[in-house]
C-alpha positions in Angstrom: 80.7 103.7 96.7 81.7 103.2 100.4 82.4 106.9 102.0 86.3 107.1 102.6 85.6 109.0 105.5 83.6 107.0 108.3 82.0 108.8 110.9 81.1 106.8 114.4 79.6 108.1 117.5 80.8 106.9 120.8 79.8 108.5 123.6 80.6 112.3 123.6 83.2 111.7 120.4 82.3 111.6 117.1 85.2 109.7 115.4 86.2 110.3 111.8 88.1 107.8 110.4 90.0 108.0 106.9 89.6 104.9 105.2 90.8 105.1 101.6 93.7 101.9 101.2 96.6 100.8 100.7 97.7 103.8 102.8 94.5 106.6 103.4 95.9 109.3 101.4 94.1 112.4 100.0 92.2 111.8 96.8 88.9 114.3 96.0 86.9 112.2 97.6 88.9 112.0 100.5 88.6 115.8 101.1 85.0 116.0 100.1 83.6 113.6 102.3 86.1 115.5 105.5 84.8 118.2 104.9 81.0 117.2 104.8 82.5 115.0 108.0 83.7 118.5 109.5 79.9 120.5 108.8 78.5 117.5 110.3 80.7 117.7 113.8 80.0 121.2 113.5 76.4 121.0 114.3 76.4 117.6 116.5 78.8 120.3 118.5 75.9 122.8 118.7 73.2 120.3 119.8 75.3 119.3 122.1 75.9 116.2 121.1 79.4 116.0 121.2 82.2 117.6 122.7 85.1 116.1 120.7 86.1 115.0 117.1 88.6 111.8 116.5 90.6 112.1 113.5 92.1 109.0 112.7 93.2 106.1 109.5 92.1 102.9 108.9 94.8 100.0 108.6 98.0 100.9 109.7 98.2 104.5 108.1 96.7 107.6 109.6 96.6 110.0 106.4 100.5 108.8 103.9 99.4 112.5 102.2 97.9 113.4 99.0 97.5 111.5 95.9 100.2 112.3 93.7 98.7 111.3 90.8 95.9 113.8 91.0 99.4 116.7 90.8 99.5 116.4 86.6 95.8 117.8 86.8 94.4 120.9 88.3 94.0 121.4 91.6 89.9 120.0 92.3 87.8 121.2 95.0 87.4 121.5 97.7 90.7 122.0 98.7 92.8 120.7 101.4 93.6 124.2 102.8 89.6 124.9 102.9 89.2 121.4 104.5 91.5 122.0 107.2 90.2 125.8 108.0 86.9 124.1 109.0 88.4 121.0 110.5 90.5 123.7 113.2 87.1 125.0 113.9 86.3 122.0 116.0 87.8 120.6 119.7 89.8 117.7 117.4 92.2 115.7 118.2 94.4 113.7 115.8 94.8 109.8 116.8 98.2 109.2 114.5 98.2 105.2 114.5 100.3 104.9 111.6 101.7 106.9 109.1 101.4 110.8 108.6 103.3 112.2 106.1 102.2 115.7 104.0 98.5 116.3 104.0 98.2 113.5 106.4 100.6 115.8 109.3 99.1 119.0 107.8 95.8 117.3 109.1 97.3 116.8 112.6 98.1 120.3 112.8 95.0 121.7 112.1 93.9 119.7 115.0 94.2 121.0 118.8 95.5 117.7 120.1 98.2 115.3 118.6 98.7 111.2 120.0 101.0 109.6 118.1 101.6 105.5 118.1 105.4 105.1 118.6 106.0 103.6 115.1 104.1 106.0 113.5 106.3 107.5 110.7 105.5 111.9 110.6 106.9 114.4 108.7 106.4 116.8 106.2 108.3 115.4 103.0 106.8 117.5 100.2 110.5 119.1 99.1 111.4 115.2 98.2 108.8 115.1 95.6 109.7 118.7 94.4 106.9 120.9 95.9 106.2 122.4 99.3 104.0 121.5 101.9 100.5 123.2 100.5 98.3 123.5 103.5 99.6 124.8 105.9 102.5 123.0 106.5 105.2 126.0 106.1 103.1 128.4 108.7 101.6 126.0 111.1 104.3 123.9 112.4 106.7 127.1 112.4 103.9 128.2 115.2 103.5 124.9 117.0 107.3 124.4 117.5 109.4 128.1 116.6 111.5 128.3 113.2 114.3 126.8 114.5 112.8 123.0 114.6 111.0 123.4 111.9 113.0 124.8 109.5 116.2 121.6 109.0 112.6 119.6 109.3 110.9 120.9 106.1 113.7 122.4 104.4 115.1 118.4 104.1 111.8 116.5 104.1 112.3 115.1 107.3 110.6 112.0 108.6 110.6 110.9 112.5 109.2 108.6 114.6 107.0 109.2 117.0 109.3 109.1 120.2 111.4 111.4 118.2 108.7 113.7 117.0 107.6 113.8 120.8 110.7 115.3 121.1 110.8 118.0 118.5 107.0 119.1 119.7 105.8 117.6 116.7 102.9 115.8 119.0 101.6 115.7 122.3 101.5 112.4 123.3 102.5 109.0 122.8 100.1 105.6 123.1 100.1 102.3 121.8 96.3 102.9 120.8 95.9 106.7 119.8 92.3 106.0 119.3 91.7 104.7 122.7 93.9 108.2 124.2 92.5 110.3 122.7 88.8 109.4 123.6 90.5 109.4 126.9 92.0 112.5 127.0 90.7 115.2 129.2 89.5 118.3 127.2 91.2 120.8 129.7 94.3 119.5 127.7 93.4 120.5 124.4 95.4 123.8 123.3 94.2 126.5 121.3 94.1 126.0 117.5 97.2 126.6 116.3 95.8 130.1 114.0 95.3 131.8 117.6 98.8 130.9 118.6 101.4 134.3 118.2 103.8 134.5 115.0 107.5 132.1 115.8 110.1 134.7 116.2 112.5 135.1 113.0 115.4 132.8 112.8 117.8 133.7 110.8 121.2 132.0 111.5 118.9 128.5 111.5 117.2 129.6 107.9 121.1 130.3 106.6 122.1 127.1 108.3 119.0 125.6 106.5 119.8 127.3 103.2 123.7 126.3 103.3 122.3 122.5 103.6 119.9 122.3 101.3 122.6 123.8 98.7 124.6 121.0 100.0 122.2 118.1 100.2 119.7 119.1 97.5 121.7 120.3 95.3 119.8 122.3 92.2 116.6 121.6 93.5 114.1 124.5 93.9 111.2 123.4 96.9 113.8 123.1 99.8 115.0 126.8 99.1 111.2 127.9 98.7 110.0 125.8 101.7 112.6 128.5 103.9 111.4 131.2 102.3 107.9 130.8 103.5 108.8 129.4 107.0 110.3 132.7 107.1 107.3 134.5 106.3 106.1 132.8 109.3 108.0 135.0 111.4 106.6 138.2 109.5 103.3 137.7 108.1 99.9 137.0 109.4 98.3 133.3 109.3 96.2 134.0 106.3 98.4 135.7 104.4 101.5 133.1 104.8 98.5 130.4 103.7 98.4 131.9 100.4 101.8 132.4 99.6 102.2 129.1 100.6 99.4 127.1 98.5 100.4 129.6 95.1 103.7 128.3 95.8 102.6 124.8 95.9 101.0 125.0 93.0 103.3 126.6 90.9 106.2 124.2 91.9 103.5 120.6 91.6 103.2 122.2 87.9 107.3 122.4 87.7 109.6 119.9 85.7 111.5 119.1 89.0 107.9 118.2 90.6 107.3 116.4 87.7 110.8 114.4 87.5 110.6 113.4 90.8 106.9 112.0 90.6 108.1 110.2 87.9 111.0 108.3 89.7 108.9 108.1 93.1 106.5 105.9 90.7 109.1 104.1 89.0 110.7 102.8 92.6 106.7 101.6 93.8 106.9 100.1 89.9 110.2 98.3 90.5 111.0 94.8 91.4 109.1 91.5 90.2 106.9 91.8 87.1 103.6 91.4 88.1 103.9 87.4 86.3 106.9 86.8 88.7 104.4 87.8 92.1 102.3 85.2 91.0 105.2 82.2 91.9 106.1 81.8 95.4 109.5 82.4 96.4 111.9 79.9 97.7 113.0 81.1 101.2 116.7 81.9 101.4 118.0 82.0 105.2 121.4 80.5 104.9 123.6 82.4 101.8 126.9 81.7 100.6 128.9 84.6 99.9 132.1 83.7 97.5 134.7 86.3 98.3 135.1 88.4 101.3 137.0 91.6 100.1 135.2 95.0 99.9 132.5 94.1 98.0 131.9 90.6 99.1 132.0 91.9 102.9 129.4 94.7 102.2 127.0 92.0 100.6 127.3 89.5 103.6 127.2 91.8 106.0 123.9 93.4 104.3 122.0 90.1 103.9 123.0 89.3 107.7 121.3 92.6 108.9 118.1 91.2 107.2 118.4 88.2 109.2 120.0 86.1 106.9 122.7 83.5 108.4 126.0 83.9 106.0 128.9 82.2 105.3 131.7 83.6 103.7 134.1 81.5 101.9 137.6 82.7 101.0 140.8 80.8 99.1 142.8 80.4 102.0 143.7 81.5 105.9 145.2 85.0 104.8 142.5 85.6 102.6 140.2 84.6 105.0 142.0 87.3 107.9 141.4 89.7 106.0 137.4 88.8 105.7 137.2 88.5 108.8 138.8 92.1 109.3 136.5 93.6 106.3 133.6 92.1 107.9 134.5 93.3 111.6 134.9 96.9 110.4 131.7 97.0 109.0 130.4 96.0 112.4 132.1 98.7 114.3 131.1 101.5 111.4 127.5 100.4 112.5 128.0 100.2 115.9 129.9 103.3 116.1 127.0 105.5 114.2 124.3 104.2 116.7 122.9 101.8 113.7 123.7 98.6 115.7 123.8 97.6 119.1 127.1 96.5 120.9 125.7 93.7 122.2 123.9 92.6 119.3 126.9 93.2 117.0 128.4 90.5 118.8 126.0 88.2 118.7 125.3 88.4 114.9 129.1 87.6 114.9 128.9 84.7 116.6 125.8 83.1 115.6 125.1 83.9 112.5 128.3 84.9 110.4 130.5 82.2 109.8 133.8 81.8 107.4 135.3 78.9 105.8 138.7 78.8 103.7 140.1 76.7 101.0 139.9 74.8 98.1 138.9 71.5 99.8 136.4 72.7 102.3 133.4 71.1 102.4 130.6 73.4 101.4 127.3 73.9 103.8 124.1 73.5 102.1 122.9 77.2 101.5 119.6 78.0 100.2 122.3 80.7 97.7 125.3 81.5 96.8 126.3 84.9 96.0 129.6 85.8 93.8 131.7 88.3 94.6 135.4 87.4 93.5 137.9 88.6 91.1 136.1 90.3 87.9 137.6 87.3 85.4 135.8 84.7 83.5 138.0 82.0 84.1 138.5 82.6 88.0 134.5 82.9 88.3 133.4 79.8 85.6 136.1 78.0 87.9 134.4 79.1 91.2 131.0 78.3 90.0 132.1 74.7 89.1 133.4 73.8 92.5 129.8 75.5 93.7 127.4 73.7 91.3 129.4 70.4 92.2 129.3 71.0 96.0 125.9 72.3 96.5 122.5 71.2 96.5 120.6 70.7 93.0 118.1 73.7 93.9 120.5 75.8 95.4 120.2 79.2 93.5 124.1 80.5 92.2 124.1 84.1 91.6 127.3 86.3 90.4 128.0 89.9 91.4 130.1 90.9 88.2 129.6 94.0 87.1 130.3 93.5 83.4 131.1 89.8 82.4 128.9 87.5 80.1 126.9 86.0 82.7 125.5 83.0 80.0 129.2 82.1 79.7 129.8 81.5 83.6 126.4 79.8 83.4 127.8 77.3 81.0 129.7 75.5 83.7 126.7 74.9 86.1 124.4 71.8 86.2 120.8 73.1 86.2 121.5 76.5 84.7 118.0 77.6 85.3 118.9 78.1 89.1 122.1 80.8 87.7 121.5 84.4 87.5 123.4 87.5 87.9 122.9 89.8 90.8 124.8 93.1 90.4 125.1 94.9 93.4 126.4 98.6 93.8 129.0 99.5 96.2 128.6 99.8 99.5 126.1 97.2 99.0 125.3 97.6 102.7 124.2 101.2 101.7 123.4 101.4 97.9 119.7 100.9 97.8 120.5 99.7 93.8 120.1 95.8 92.8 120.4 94.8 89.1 118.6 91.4 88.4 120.0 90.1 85.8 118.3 87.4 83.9 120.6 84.7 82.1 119.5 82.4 79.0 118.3 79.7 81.3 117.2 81.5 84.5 113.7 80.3 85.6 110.9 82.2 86.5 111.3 81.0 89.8 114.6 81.7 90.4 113.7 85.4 89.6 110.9 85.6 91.6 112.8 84.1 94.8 115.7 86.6 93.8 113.3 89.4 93.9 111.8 88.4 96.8 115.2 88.5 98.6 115.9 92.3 97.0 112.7 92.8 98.7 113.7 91.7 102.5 117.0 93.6 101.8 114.6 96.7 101.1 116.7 97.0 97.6 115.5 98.8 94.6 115.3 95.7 92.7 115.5 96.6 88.4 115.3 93.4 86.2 118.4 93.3 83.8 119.2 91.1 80.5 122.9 90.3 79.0 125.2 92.6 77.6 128.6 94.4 78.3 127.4 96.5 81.2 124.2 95.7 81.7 122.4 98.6 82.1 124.0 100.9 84.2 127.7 99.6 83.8 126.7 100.1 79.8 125.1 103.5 79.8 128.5 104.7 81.8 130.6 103.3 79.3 128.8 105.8 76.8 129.4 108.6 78.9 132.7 108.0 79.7 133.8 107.8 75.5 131.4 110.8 75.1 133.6 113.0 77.9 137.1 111.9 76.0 135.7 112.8 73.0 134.7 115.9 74.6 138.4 116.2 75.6 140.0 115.6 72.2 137.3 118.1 70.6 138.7 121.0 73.1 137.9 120.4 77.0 140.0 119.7 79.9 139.1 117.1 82.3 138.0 119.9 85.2 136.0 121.9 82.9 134.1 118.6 81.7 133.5 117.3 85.1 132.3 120.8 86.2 129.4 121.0 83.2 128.6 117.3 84.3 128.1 118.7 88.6 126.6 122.1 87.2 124.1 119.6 85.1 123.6 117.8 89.0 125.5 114.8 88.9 127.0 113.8 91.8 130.8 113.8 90.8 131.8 114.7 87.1 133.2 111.8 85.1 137.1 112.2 85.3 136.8 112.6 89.7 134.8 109.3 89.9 137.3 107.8 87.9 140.2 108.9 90.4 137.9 107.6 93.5 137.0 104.1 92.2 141.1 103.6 90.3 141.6 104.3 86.6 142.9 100.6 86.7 138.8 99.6 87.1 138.0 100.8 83.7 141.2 100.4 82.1 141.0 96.5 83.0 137.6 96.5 81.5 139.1 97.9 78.2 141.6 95.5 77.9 139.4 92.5 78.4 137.6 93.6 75.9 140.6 94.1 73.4 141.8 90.8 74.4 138.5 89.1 73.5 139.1 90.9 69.7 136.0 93.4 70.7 136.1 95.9 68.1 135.9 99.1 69.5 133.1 101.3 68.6 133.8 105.5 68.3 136.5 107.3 68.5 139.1 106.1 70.1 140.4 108.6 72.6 144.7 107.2 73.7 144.4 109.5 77.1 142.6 107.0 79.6 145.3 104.3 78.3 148.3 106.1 78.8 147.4 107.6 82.1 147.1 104.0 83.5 150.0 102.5 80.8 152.8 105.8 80.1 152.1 107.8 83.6 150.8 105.1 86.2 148.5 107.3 87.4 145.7 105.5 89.0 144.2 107.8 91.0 143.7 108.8 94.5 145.0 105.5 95.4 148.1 106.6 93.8 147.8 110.4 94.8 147.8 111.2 91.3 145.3 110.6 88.4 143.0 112.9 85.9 144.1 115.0 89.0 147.1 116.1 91.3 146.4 115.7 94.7 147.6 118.6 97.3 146.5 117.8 101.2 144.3 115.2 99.9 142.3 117.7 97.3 142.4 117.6 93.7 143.6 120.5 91.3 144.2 120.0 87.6 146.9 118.6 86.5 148.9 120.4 84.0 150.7 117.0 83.2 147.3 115.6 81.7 146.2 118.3 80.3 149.1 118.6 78.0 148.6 114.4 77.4 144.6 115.5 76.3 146.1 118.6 73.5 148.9 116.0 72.2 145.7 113.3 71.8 143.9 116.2 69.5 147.6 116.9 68.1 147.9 113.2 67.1 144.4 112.8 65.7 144.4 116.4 63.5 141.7 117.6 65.3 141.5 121.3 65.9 140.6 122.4 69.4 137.3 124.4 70.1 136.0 125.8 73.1 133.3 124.6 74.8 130.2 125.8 77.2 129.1 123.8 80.3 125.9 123.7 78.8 127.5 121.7 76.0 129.5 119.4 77.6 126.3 119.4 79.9 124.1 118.2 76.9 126.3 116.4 75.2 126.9 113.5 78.5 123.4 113.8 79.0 122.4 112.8 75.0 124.9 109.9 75.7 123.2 108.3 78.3 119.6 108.7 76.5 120.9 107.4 73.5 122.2 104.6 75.1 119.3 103.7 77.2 117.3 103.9 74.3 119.0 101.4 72.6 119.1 99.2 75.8 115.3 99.5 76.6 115.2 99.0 71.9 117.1 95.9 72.5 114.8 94.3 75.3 117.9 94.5 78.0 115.7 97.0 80.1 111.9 96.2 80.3 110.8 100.1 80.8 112.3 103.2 80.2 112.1 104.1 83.6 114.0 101.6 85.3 116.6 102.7 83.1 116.1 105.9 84.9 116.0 103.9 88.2 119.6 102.8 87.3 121.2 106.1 86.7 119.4 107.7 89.5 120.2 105.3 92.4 123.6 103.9 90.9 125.5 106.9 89.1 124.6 109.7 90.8 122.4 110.9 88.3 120.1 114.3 89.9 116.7 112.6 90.8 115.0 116.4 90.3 115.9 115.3 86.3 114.4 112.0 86.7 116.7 110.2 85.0 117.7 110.3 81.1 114.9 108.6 80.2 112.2 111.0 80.9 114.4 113.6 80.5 114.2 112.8 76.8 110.6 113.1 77.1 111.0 116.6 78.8 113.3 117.9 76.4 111.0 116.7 73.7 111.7 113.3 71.2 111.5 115.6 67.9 113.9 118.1 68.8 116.4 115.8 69.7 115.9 113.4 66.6 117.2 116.5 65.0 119.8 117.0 67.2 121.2 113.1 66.8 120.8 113.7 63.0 123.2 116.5 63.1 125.4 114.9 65.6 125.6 112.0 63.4 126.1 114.0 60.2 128.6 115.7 61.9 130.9 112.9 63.6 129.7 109.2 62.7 132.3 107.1 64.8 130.8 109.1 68.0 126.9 109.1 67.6 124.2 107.3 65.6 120.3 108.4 65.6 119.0 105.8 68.4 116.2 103.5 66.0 113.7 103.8 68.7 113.8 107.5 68.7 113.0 107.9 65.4 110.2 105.1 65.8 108.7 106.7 68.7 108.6 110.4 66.8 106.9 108.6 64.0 103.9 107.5 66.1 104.0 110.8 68.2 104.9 108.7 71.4 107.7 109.5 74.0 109.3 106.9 76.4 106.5 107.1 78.9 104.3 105.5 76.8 106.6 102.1 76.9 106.5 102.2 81.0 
C-alpha cells in the first residue's frame, strides 16, 4: 500500500506531502503515516539535517478535511488533535495549493507559516455537516486572528478564497506555487506556533451578533451555537484546556442525529445526478439553447444557462410579449450586477453576444442544440408549442419541458423522435435554486439523459432523476402535505397555528404562508385541471382552499389578502378565514379538537414519508435519498433532519408502521399504511438500505 503521506528531502526542507485522492482528506492512514512523518522531521531537525518542514496535497487539494465516513464509527487513533500537537513542534510551514477545508485548515494552523494559492478554497465548515471543528479549530484560529474574525467565520461554516483569507489573517501569504514559496521563504519569517501566542480578548457583542445569526441562518441546528461557545472559551481558558472541550464536543455532536442527517444529505448530493450507466454515454454538447417563454420562470432559466456560457435564445408569441422578456431578462442582469456577481462590462457583452430574442408564430427557428419549455402550465398550449418545435428544429435537437406537474408522455405524443423529449423541472429562481428534476418520459433515450445531466452538471445543479406522475416527486409529496394541513384544519387547527408547528419542526415557511407568497391561484389551478380531467380526488376533501380563491378572491400577497391579512406588508391571521375553516368542520360534522405543534409537526412530516415511500415503491424516485434531495433543496425542508426519508429511518420503520395502522384505522379517506413500509419492517430493513 503506497504511504499517503510522501516525505522528499530537498535541500534543507523535508517536504510532506498528503497524497490520498480524489481530494487528500484525513482517513487513519492519513493521520498515521503524519504523524510517523512528524517523528521523522523531528529527529532529521536534531541531526541537523533540516531546518524546515513542507506541508503540502497532491493534485489540486491540499487536505478537503476528514473522512466523513469514518464519523458513524469510533474515533481511531491516533488522533488528529495528537497529530497536530507534534506537527506544531516543528519550524512548518503549510504550502495550501488547493483546497483546505476542516482538518485540512486545522493542519495549517498548527503550522507556523501559511502560503496559500489564490484559488485555494479555506475554511472551517464543520457546523455545515453538524459538528464542530475537532482539533483545534475553535481555539487556534480565535488566537491567530482575535474572536471577532473568527467567530461569523466558524459560527456559519465559512469558506474564502485565498485573496480573501489574506485578508481576514487566515494566511500569510499568497503564490501561484506555495510549494515553491515556501521553500523560499526566509525562516526569520516564521512566527511562533500559534500555542505560545496570548489568549484573543473576549468578544462579546460579535459572539451575540454571531449567536443572533446563526438563530437566523441555521435555524434549530445545534454545532453553530456550540462552535461560539468554545471560541468563547478561547478568551477565558488555557490552550489545553479549550482543546478538550473542544474535541468532547466534537464527538458528542459527530455521534448526534443532526451530524448524522446532514452526512446523510452531504452524500446523497456527491450521489446525485447521472446513474453510473448514464456516465458511461458521452454527452451531446449543448452551446446554443432555445428557451420557449420569457416570463419569470423562462427568464431565470436563460439567464442561468447563459452564465454557464451557453448562447440563448428566447422566443416569445409576439413584440409585447417579447418587451417584456427582454425587461425580465435585463433585471436579472442588473440584480447581478448590482450585488457584485457580474461585471458591468461583461453584463453587457453577454447581452449583446450571446442572448438573443425572437417573436412570433412564423419566425424561423435557429438550429439549437435544446430547447427548454417554460410557457403557460396547459397541455394544449405546450403539445401545441412543442409541434411547431419538433417541426422547426433539427431531428437530434433535444426538447425538454419545464412543467411542473403535467403528463409529460402526453406532450411527448406530438413530437417526431420522442426519444429526444424529456421533462426538465426547474425550481424557482432557477438562476438560484440549486434543484433540477430530470424527468424521464416513456421514450427518452439514454442518451438524451446523460446529455441532460451533463448540462445539470455545467449549471452546477443538483440534478435528481424523476419518472411520470402528477407532481413528480417534489410537486407530488407537496400535494400530500398540503391535504394533510386542511385536514389538520377541519380536525381543529387554524392556518397560523399549523404553519407555526411546520417552522418550529424547521421548515422554511409553514404551508398556508408559502401558499400566500407563490398565489392561492397556483394550486387552486392545479386542482381544477385535475377535476376537469374527471381525476377523482383521493382523501378528504377540505372546501377552504376553493372558496378562498372562488367565494373570497383572496389570492394572496398579490392580492394583499389570503390565508392571511396583510398590515404594512406583514401577515396576521385572518379572522375572516378562520371562521371559513370552523364552518368547513360545521359542514362536515366534525367536532373540533385541539391540537399540539408537535402534532401538527408529526402529522406533515408522516405525509411527506408516506408519500415518498410510495413514490420511491412505485419506481418514480430511484433512492430514497433523492427523495430527500427534493424536499431538502426544493421545499425548504431543514437539511439538520435530512429529509423525510431518513427521517423515517431515524424515527424508526416499526414504530411508525404502527402509527400508519392507527392513523388508518382511525380516518381511512386521509391515510393508508405505505406497502413498502410494511415490506421493509418485514425484512428488518429501513430506506437506507434501497440507496
Amino acid at each position: 500500500m503506497t504511504d499517503p503521506v510522501s516525505r522528499e528531502y530537498r535541500g534543507n526542507a523535508l517536504i510532506l506531502t498528503v497524497d490520498n485522492p480524489p481530494v487528500n482528506v484525513i482517513s487513519q492512514a492519513v493521520r498515521a503515516s503524519l504523524l510517523a512523518a512528524c517523528a521523522e522531521a523531528k529527529a532529521a531537525l536534531e541531526a541537523g539535517r533540516i531546518e524546515r518542514v513542507v506541508v503540502t496535497g497532491a493534485g489540486r487539494s491540499f487536505v478537503a478535511g476528514a473522512d466523513a465516513k469514518e464519523f458513524d464509527g469510533p474515533a481511531l487513533d491516533p488522533q488528529l488533535p495528537d497529530v497536530l500537537n507534534a506537527l506544531a513542534e516543528l519550524p512548518a510551514i503549510a504550502a495550501i495549493n488547493g483546497a483546505a477545508l476542516g482538518g485540512g485548515y486545522e493542519i495549517a494552523l498548527a503550522c507556523r507559516y501559511r502560503i496559500a494559492a489564490p484559488a485555494a478554497m479555506i475554511g472551517l465548515p464543520e457546523v455545515t455537516l453538524g459538528v464542530v471543528p475537532g482539533s483545534g479549530g475553535t481555539q487556534r484560529l480565535p488566537r491567530l486572528i482575535g474572536l471577532d474574525k473568527a467567530l461569523p467565520l466558524i459560527s456559519t461554516g465559512a469558506v474564502l478564497k485565498g485573496k480573501a483569507a489574506l485578508a481576514q489573517g487566515m494566511v500569510d501569504a499568497l503564490a501561484e506555487d506555495p510549494l515553491d514559496a515556501a521553500l523560499a521563504l526566509d525562516l526569520s519569517n516564521l512566527g511562533p506556533a500559534i500555542a505560545d501566542l496570548p489568549a484573543p480578548a473576549a468578544a462579546p457583542e460579535a459572539a451575540q451578533a454571531a449567536r443572533d445569526t446563526a438563530k437566523k441562518r441555521m435555524r434549530g441546528q445545534i454545532a453553530p451555537l456550540k462552535a461560539i461557545e468554545l471560541m468563547e472559551h478561547a478568551a477565558t481558558l488555557p490552550l489545553p484546556e479549550g482543546m478538550a472541550a473542544e474535541r468532547a464536543a466534537f464527538l458528542d455532536l459527530r455521534a448526534g442525529e443532526q451530524a448524522r442527517a446532514l452526512r446523510h444529505i452531504f452524500f446523497a448530493e456527491r450521489g446525485a445526478g447521472a446513474s453510473a450507466e448514464l456516465k458511461k454515454l458521452d454527452p451531446a454538447p449543448v452551446d446554443h439553447v432555445l428557451v420557449a417563454g420569457g416570463g419569470t420562470m423562462g427568464a431565470a432559466i436563460a439567464y442561468a444557462l447563459n452564465s454557464a456560457g451557453i448562447e440563448i435564445t428566447l422566443l416569445e408569441n409576439d413584440a409585447e410579449a417579447e418587451t417584456r422578456a427582454r425587461a425580465n431578462v435585463q433585471k436579472l442582469f442588473d440584480e447581478a450586477v448590482s450585488r457584485g456577481k457580474l461585471d458591468a462590462a461583461e453584463s453587457i457583452r453577454r447581452k449583446s453576444e450571446t442572448f438573443h430574442f425572437i417573436s412570433g408564430a412564423d419566425t424561423p427557428l435557429p438550429p439549437v442544440d435544446m430547447v427548454i419549455e417554460a410557457v403557460f402550465e396547459n397541455l394544449d398550449v405546450k403539445r401545441a408549442l412543442f409541434t411547431r418545435l419538433a417541426a422547426g428544429l433539427p431531428e437530434d435537437t433535444i426538447l425538454a419541458t419545464n412543467t411542473s406537474y403535467l403528463d409529460v408522455n402526453r406532450i411527448a405524443e406530438v413530437v417526431s423522435n420522442p426519444s429526444r423529449f424529456l421533462g426538465l423541472h426547474f425550481f424557482a429562481p432557477a438562476h438560484l435554486m440549486k434543484l433540477v428534476e430530470v424527468i424521464r418520459a416513456e421514450g427518452t433515450s439514454k442518451q438524451t439523459l446523460a446529455t441532460a445531466f451533463a448540462l445539470t452538471k455545467r449549471l452546477n445543479k443538483i440534478a435528481v432523476e424523476a419518472g411520470v406522475c402528477d407532481g413528480f416527486i417534489g410537486n407530488r409529496i407537496l400535494t400530500r402535505y398540503r391535504q394533510t394541513a386542511d385536514v389538520t384544519l377541519l380536525e381543529g387547527a387554524l392556518p397560523a397555528q399549523v404553519d407555526k408547528a411546520a417552522t418550529g419542526f424547521g421548515m422554511a415557511m409553514g404551508p398556508y404562508a408559502v401558499q400566500d407568497l407563490s398565489g392561492l391561484d397556483i394550486a387552486y389551478a392545479n386542482r381544477k385541471r385535475k377535476r376537469d380531467a374527471g381525476e377523482i380526488f383521493k382523501g378528504r376533501y377540505v372546501p377552504v382552499a376553493d372558496r378562498m380563491v372562488e367565494d373570497l378572491k383572496r389570492l394572496g400577497r398579490k392580492t394583499g389578502a389570503g390565508w392571511y391579512d396583510y398590515q404594512d406588508g406583514k401577515p396576521v391571521a385572518s379572522e375572516a378565514v378562520d371562521d371559513e375553516v370552523r364552518r368547513a368542520s360545521s359542514e362536515a360534522g366534525v367536532t373540533r379538537r385541539d391540537f399540539s405543534a408537535a402534532e401538527i409537526a408529526r402529522r406533515l412530516a408522516l405525509s411527506m414519508i408516506a408519500e415518498g415511500a410510495d413514490i420511491v415503491a412505485e419506481g418514480i424516485a430511484n433512492r430514497p435519498a433523492d427523495v430527500d434531495l427534493v424536499l431538502v433543496h426544493g421545499y425548504g425542508f431543514p437539511r439538520w433532519r435530512g429529509g423525510p426519508m431518513r427521517l423515517a429511518d431515524e424515527w424508526g420503520l416499526p414504530a411508525l408502521l404502527a402509527e400508519y395502522e392507527a392513523l388508518a384505522a382511525e380516518d381511512p379517506k386521509s391515510w393508508a399504511v405505505p406497502a413498502l413500509i410494511r415490506t421493509l419492517v418485514s425484512e428488518g430493513k429501513g430506506f437506507a438500505d434501497l440507496n
